[in-house]
C-alpha positions as CSV (number, residue, x, y, z in Angstrom):
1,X,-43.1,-61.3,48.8
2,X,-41.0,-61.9,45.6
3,X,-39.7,-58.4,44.5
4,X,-38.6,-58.6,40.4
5,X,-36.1,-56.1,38.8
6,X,-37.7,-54.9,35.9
7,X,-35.2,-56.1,33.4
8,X,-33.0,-53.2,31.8
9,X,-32.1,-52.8,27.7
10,X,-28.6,-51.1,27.8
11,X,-29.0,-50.5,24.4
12,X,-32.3,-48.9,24.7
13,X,-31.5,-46.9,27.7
14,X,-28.5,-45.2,25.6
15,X,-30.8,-44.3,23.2
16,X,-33.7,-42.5,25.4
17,X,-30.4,-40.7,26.8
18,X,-29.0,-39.4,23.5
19,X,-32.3,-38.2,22.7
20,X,-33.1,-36.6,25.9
21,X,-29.8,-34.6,25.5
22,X,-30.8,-34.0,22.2
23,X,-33.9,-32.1,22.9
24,X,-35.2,-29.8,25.4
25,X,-38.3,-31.0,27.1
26,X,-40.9,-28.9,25.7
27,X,-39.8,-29.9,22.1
28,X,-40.0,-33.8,23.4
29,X,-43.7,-33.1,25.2
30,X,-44.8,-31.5,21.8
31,X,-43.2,-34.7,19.7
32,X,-44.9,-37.1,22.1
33,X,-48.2,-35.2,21.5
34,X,-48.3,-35.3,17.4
35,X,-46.6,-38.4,16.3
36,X,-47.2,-41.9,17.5
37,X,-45.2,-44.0,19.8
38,X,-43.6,-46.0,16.2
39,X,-42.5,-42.6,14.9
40,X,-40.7,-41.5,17.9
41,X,-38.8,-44.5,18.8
42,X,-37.3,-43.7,14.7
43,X,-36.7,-40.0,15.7
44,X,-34.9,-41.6,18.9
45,X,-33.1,-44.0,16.6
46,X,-31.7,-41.8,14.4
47,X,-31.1,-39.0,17.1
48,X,-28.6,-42.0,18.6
49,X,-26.9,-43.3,15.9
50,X,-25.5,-39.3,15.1
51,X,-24.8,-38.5,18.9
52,X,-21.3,-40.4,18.4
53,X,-21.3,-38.6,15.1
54,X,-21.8,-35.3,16.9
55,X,-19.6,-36.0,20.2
56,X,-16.2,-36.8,17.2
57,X,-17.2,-33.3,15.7
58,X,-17.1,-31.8,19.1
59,X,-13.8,-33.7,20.2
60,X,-12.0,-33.0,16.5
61,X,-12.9,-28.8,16.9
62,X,-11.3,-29.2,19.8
63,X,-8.0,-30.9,18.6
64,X,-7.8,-28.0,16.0
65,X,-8.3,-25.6,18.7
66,X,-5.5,-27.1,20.6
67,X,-3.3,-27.0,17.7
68,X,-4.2,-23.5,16.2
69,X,-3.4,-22.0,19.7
70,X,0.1,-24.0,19.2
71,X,0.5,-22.6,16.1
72,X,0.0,-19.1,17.1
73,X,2.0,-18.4,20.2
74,X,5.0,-19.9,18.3
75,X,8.4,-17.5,18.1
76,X,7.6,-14.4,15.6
77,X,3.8,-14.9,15.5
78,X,0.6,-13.3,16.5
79,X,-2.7,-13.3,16.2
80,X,-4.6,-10.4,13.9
81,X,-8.4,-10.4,12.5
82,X,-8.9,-10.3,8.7
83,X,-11.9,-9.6,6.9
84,X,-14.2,-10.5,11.1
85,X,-12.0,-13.7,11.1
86,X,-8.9,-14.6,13.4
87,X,-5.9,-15.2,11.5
88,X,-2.2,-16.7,12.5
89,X,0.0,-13.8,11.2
90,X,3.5,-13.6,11.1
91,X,5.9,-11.0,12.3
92,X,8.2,-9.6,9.3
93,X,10.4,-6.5,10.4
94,X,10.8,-4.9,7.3
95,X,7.1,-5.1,6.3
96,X,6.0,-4.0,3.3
97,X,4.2,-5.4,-0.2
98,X,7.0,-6.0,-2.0
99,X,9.0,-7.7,0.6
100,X,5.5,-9.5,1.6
101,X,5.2,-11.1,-2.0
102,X,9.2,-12.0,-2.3
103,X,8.9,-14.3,1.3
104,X,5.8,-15.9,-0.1
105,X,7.7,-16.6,-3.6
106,X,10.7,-17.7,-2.0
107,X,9.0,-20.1,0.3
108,X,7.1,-21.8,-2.4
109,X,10.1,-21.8,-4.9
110,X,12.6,-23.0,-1.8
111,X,10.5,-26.1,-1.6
112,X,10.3,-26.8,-4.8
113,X,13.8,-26.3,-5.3
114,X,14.8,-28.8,-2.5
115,X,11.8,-31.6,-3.7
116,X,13.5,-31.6,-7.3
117,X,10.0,-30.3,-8.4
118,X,10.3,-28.4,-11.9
119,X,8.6,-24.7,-12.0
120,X,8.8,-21.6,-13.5
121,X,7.7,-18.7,-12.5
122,X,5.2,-16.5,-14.1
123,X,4.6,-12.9,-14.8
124,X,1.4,-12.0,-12.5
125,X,-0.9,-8.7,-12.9
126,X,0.3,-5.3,-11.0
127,X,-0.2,-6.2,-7.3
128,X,-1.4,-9.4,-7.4
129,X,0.1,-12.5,-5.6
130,X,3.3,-14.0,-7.7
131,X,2.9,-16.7,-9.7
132,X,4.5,-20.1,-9.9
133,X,3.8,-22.6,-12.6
134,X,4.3,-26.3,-12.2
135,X,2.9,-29.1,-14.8
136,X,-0.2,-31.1,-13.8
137,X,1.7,-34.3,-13.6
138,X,3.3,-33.2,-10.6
139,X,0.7,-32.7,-9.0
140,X,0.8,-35.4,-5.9
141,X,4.0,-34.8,-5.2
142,X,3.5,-30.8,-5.7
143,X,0.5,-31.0,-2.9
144,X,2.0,-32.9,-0.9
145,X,5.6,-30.4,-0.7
146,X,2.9,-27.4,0.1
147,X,0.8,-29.3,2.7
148,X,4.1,-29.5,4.6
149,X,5.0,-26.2,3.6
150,X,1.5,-24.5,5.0
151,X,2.3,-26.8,8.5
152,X,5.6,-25.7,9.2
153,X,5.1,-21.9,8.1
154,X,1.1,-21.4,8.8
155,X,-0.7,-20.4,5.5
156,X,-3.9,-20.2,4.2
157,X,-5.3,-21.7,1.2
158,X,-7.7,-21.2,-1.5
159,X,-9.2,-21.6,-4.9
160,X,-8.6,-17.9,-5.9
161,X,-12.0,-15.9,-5.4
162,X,-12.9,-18.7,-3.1
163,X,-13.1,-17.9,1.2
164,X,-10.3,-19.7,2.2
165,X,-8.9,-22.0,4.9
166,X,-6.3,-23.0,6.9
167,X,-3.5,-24.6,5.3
168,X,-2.0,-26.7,8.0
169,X,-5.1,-28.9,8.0
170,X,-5.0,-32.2,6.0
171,X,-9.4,-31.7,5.7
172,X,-8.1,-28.3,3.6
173,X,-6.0,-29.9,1.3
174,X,-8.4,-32.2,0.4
175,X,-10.7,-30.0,-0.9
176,X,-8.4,-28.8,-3.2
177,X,-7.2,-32.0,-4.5
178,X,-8.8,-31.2,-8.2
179,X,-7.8,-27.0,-8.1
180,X,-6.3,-26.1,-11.1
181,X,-4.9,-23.0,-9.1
182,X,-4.2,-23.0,-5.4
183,X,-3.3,-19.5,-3.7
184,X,-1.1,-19.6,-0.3
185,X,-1.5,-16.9,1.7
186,X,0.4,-15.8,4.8
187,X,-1.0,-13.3,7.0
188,X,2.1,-10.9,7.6
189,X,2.0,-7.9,10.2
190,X,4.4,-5.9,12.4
191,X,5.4,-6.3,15.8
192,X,2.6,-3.7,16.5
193,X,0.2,-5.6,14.9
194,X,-0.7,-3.1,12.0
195,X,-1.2,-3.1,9.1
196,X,-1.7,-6.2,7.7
197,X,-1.2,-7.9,4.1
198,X,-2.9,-10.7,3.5
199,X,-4.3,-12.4,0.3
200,X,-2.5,-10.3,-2.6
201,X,0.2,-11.0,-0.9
202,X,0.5,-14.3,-1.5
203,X,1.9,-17.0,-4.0
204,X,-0.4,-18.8,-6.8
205,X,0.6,-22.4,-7.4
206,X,-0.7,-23.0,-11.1
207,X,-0.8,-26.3,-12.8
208,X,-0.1,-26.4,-16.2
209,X,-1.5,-29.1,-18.7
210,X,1.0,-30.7,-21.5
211,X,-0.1,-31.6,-24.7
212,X,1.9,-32.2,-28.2
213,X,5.1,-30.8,-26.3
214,X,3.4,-27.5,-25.3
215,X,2.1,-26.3,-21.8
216,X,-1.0,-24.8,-21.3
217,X,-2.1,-22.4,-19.0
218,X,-5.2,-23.2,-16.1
219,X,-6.2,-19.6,-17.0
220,X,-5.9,-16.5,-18.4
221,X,-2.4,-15.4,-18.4
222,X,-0.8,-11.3,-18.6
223,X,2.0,-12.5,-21.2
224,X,1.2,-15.9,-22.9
225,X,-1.1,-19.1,-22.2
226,X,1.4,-21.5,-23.6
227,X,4.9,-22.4,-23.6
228,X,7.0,-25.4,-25.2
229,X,7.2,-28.1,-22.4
230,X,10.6,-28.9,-23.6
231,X,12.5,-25.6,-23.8
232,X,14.9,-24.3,-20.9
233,X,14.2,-22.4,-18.3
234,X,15.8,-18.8,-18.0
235,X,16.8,-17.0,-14.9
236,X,15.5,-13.2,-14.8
237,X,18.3,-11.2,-12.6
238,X,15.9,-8.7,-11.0
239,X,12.4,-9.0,-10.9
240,X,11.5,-5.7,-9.6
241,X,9.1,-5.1,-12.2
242,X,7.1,-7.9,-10.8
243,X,6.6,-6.2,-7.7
244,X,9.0,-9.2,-5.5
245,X,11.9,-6.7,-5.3
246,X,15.5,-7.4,-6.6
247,X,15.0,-11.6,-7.1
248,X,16.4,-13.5,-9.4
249,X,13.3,-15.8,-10.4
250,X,13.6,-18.9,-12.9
251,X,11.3,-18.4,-15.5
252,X,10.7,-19.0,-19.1
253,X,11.9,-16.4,-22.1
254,X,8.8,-15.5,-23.2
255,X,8.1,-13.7,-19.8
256,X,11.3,-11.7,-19.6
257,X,10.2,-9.8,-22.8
258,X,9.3,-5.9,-21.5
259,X,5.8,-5.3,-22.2
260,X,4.6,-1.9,-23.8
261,X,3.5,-0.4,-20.1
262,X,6.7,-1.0,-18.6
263,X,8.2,1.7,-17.2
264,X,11.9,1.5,-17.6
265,X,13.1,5.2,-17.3
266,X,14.4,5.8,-13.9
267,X,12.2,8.0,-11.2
268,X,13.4,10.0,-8.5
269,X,11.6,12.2,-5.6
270,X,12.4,15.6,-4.8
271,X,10.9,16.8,-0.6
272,X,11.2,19.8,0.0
273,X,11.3,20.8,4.1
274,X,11.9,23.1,6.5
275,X,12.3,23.2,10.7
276,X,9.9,25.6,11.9
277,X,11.3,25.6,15.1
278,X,14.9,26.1,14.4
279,X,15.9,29.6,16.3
280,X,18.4,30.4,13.8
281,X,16.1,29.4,10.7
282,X,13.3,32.0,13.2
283,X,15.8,34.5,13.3
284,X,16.3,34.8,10.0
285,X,12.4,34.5,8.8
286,X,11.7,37.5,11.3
287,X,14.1,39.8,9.9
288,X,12.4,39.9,6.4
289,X,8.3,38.9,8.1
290,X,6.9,42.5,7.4
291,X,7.3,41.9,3.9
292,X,4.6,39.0,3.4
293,X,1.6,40.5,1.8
294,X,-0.6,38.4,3.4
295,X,-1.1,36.8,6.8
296,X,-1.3,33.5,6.1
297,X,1.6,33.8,3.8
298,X,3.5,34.3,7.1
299,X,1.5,31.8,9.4
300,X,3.5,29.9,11.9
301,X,1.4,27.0,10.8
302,X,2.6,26.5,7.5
303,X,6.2,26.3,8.9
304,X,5.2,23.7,12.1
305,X,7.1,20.6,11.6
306,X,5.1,17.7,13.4
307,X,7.9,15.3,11.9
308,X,5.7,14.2,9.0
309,X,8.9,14.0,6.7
310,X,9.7,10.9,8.8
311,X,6.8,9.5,8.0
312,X,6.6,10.9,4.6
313,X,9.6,9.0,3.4
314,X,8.1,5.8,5.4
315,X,5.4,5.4,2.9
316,X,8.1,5.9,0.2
317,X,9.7,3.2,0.9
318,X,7.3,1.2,2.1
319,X,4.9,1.6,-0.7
320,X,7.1,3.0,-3.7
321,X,10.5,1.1,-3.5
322,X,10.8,1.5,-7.2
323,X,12.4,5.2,-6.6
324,X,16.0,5.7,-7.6
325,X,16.9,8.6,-5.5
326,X,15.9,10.9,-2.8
327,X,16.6,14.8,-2.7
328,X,15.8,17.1,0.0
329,X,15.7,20.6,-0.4
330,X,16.2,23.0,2.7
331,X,17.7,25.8,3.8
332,X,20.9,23.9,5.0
333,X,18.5,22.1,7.4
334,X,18.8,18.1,8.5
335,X,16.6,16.5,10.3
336,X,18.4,14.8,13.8
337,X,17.2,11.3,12.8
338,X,18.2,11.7,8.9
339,X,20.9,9.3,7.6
340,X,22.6,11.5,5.3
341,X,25.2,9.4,4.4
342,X,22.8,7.1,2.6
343,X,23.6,6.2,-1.1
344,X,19.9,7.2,-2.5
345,X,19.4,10.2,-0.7
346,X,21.3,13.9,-1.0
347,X,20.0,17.1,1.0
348,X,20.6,20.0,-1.3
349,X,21.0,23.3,-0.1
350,X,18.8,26.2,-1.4
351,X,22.3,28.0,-1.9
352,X,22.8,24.9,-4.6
353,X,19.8,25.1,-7.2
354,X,19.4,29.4,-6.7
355,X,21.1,30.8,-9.3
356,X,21.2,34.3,-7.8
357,X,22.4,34.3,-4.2
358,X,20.9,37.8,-3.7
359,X,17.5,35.9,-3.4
360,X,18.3,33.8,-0.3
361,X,17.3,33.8,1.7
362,X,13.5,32.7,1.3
363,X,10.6,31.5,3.1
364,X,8.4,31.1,0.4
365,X,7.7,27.7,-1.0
366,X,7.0,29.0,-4.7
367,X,9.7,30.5,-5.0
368,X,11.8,27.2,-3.8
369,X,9.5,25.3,-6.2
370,X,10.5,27.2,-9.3
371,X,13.9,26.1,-9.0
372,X,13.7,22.0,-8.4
373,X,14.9,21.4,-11.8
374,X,18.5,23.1,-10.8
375,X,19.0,20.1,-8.8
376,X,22.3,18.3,-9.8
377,X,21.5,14.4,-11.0
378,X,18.1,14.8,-10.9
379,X,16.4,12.6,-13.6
380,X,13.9,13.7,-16.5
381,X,10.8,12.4,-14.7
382,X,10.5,12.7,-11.1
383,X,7.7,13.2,-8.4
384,X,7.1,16.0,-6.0
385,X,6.5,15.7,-2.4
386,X,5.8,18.1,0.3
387,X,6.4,16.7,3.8
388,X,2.8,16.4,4.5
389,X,1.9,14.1,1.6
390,X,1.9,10.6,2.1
391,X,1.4,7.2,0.2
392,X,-1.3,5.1,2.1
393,X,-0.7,1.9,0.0
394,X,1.4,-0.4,-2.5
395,X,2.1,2.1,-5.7
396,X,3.9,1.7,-9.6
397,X,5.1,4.2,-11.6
398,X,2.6,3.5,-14.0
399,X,0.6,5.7,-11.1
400,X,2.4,8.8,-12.2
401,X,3.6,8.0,-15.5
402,X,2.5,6.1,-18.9
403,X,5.0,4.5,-20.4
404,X,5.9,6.7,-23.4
405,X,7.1,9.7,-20.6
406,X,3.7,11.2,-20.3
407,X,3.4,12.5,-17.1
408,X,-0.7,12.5,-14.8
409,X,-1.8,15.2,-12.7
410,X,-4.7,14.6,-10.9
411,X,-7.5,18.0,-11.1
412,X,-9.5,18.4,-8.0
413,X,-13.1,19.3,-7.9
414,X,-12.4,22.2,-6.0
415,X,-12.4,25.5,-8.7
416,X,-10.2,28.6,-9.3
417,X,-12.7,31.3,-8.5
418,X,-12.7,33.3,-12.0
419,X,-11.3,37.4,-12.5
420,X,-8.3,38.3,-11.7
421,X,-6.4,38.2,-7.9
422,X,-8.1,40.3,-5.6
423,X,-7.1,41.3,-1.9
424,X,-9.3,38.3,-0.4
425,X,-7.7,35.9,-2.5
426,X,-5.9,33.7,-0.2
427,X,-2.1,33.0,-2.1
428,X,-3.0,29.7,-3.5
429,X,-5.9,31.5,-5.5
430,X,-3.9,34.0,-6.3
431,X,-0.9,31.9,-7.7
432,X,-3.7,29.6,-9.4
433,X,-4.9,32.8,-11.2
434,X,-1.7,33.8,-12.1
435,X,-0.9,30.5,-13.6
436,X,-4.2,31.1,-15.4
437,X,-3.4,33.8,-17.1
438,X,0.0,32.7,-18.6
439,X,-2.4,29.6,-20.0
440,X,-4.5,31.5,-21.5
441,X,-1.7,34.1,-23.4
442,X,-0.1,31.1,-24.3
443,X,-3.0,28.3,-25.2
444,X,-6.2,30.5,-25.6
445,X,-7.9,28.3,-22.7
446,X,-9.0,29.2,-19.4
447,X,-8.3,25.8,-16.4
448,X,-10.8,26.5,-13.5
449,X,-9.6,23.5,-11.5
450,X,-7.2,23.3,-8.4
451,X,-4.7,20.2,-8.3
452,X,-5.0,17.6,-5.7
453,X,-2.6,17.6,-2.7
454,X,-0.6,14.4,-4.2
455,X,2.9,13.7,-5.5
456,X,3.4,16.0,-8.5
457,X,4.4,14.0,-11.3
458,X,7.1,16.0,-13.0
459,X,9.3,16.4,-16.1
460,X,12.2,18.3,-15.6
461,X,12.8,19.7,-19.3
462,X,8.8,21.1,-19.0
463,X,10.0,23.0,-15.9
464,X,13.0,24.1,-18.1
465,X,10.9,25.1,-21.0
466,X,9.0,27.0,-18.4
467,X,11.9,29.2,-17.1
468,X,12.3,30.1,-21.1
469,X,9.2,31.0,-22.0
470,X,7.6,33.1,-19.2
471,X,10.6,34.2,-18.1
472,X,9.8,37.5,-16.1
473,X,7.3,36.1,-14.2
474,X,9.6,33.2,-13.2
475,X,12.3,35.1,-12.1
476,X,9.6,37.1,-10.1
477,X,8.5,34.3,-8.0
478,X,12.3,33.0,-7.4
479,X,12.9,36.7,-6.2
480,X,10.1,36.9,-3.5
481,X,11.1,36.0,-0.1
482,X,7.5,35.4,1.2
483,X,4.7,34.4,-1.0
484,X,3.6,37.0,-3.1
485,X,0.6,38.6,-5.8
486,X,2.5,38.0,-8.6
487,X,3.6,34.4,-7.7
488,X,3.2,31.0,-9.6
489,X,2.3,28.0,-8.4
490,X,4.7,25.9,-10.7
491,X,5.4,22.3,-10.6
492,X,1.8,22.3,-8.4
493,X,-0.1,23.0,-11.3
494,X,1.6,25.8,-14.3
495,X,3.6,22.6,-15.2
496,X,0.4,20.1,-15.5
497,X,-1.6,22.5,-18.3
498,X,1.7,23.2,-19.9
499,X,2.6,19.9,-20.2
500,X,-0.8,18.8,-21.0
501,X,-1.2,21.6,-24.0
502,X,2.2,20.5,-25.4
503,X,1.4,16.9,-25.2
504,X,3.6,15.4,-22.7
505,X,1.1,14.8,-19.6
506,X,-2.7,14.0,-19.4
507,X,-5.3,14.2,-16.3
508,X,-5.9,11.2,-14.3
509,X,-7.6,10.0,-11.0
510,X,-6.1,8.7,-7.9
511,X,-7.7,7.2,-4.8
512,X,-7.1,10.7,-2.0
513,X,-7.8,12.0,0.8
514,X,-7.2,15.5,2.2
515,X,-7.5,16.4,6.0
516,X,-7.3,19.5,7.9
517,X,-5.4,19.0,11.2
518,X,-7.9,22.7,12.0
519,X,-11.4,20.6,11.4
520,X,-13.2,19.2,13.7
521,X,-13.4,16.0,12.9
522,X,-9.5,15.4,11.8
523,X,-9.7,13.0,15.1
524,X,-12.4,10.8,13.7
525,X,-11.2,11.5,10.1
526,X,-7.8,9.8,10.9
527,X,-9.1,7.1,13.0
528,X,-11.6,6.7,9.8
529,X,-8.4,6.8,7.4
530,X,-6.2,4.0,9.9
531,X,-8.7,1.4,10.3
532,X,-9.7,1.3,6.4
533,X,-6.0,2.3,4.7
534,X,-8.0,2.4,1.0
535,X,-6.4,5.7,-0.5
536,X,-3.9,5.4,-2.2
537,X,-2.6,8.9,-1.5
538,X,-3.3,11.5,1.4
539,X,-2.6,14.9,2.2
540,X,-2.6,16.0,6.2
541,X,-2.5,20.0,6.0
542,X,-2.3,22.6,8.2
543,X,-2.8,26.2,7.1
544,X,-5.2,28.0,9.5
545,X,-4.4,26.9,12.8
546,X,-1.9,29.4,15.0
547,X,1.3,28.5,16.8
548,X,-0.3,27.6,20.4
549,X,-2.3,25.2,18.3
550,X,1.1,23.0,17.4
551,X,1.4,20.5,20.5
552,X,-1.9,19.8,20.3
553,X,-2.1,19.2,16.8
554,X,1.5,16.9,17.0
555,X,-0.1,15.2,19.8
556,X,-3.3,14.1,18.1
557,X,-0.9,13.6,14.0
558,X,2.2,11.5,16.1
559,X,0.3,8.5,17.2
560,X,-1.8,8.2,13.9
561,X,1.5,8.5,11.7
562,X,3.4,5.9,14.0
563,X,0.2,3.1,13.6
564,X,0.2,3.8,9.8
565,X,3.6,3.3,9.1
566,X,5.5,1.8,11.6
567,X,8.6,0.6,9.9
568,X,11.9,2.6,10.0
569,X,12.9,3.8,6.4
570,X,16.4,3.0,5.3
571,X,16.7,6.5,4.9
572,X,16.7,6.7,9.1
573,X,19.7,6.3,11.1
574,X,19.3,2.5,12.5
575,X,16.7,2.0,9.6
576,X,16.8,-1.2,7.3
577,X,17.6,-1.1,3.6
């Protein structure tokens, strides 16, 4: 007996074993079932010819898994998670928007620089990326400078408004080959991994078209859309004002030209700040406590230092780095970790801006108030912090102040209860009325709203004019050791309606937040306020909580300050400038 082989197509063996991977069983039983046996050797076919197709796909998202993980765990890198997506970030010590937007700008510019590539930089919007302009007949050799760019330092790239991708990917570039406007972004975070600035951080590449010997912008521009092609380029000595920090960018004239909402009148800050916990300061505070009319006029609570001034002047510099000067009123107090030898801050005694020694000393914080305009140097517009206010993102002056000197306050929702003080007033009614009531002698109208807890933007010849014209009750307040009936509530809120009725400041909004450390919820609040960082201000207070209450209250405020703003101030011993 002759057995035969049954003869074997390779070709169509590969093919029955492509589509059997392709498909589960059930799916191929219910194929076999409707279509005739011509119709499924095409499905087969076709099924066949994309399994190589499918098996490069697989192999390639491999490759670019290999090399992102290379990428990653390189030397000052780390991976964070932006908008649900894994990112390559990189590690910058001195974190913060401004110095975010200067290493993006000097990357690009460095490049260019070195590739003889001809640019100029542009004036961007307030808190955007920065802008670099090249002309559109650069453009192969300009793509092919940021390709290698993106590689060695791992950016992002986009179309801006467009998802983007990742920049050290020859596919990426690709799809941008036409882009009239190409954003780099890199990822920057902390060695603790929070926060992280990411896309308005970056740097915008924009190609500029010639025609006729002028250039013309890809889009709409803040200053001008077109320039002559021919003229020179300028260098601009400190570009501050453009939110990169003290550069010197080459640019063109026309964008050096200060614009009408420029702010170029210098700002300070003024803290004020005292150690709860200092035995002589206790001492001294419980030789004159009988004489606070009210209880929580003498509350432990309001004195509790959980070391927000640390973090207080963190978001400072971090988020306003446009300040000129600290000052930091206390009652001969310095903080252990304070570098007071630094050339923007000065910690001014009570004993300096009290005019009448007889009134020191004092534990009441109006009273302290009502003389921050004594303080030597201090410029005409400043802002106003107490220790528990903080600064949760990137700010300008124009936040505080329009150009012309005009100072904002910010009104809460919250009201003044109407009539006059009464004994269950708490103080800050009581003040509020107060303040009322010199309004209305003076203007004829009656303010029924409470201020925000946020920096108080301040004028200091308003607070001057103040002292003059109400000055008994002034002189009052300075004179009252704890807070008192007849108190104001000056640079809080007397100064905003008196300012406001003599023209020199307006209402305005601010993105806030206000927390009770006594609530609660002030865990999940915080945890709430971390994880979404979108106010631009916020106020963590303490008023009704009692002194057993203060480890517990530092222990759950410490860690939540720390994640928020991890980076040293220059204003801290071993802190970067």
């Amino acid at each position: 007996m002759v057995t035969v082989e049954p003869r074997v197509n390779p070709e169509k063996s590969a093919v029955v074993a492509a589509y059997r991977r392709a498909l589960p069983l059930s799916v191929r039983r219910a194929i076999a079932d409707r279509y005739s046996v011509q119709r499924r050797r095409d499905v087969k076919a076709r099924i066949a010819r994309a399994a190589p197709a499918r098996h490069m796909v697989r192999l390639r998202a491999a490759a670019l898994a290999r090399r992102w993980r290379e990428l990653a765990v390189a030397p000052g890198r780390v991976v964070v998670v932006d908008g649900g997506q894994p990112r390559i970030a990189h590690v910058q010590r001195d974190l913060s928007p401004v110095h975010a937007r200067r290493a993006g700008l000097v990357a690009v510019t460095r490049v260019f620089r070195t590739a003889g590539i001809d640019y100029f930089v542009v004036r961007g919007k307030p808190r955007g990326p920065s802008v670099v302009a090249v002309t559109e007949g650069q453009r192969r050799k300009v793509i092919a400078v940021l390709t290698r760019l993106a590689k060695a330092q791992p950016a992002y790239v986009n179309r801006p408004g467009k998802p983007m991708a990742p920049g050290f990917e020859a596919a990426t570039w690709r799809r941008l080959a036409g882009a009239r406007v190409i954003r780099l972004t890199w990822f920057r975070t902390t060695d603790f991994g929070s926060p992280v600035l990411g896309e308005r951080f970056g740097c915008d590449v924009e190609f500029w078209t010639e025609e006729d010997g002028r250039l013309y912008a890809p889009r709409p521009e803040r200053v001008t859309e077109v320039v002559d092609a021919d003229a020179e380029p300028v260098l601009l000595p400190d570009a501050s004002g453009w939110g990169c920090g003290r550069l010197k960018v080459r640019t063109r004239e026309e964008f050096t030209r200060p614009l009408p909402d420029d702010i170029r009148f210098p700002v300070d800050a003024v803290y004020t700040w005292v150690d709860g916990s200092d035995p002589a300061w206790l001492r001294r505070r419980a030789r004159y406590a009988g004489t606070a009319y009210h209880a929580e006029a003498a509350n432990a609570a309001r004195y509790a230092d959980h070391d927000e001034l640390r973090y207080s002047l963190r978001s400072l510099a971090t988020y306003a780095p446009w300040i000129r000067s600290v000052y930091l009123v206390t009652d001969d107090q310095v903080p252990g970790w304070l570098d007071t030898a630094h050339p923007r801050l000065r910690v001014v005694s009570h004993r300096e801006i009290f005019r009448d020694p007889d009134m020191l000393p004092t534990f009441n914080s109006h009273a302290i108030e009502s003389q921050l305009h004594h303080v030597e140097g201090l410029s005409e517009h400043f802002l106003y912090f107490n220790d528990d206010v903080f600064l949760g993102r990137e700010t300008l002056p124009q936040d505080f102040f329009l150009a012309n000197g005009i100072a904002k306050f910010f009104p809460s929702p919250a009201l003044v209860p109407l009539g006059a003080p009464g004994d269950e007033d708490v103080p800050v009614s009581v003040a509020a009325k107060n303040n009322r009531a010199l309004i209305e002698r003076k203007f004829g109208a009656t303010p029924v709203q409470k201020m925000k807890h946020t920096p108080h933007a301040l004028r200091r010849s308003v607070l001057e004019e103040i002292e003059r014209e109400f000055a008994a009750e002034h002189a009052a307040t300075a004179s009252h050791r704890f807070r008192s009936r007849d108190d104001l509530a000056i640079p809080s809120s007397l100064h905003h309606y008196y300012a406001f009725f003599t023209g020199r400041a307006t209402s305005a909004r601010v993105r806030y937040a206000y927390l009770d450390l006594s609530h609660p919820n002030a865990a999940s609040r915080l945890d709430r306020l971390l994880a979404q960082r979108n106010r631009t201000v916020f106020c963590i207070n303490d008023t009704l909580s009692q002194e057993e209450d203060t480890a517990g209250h530092t222990a759950l405020l410490k860690p939540f300050l720390e994640a928020y703003f991890p980076v040293p101030s220059p204003y801290e011993l071993g802190g970067d400038d």
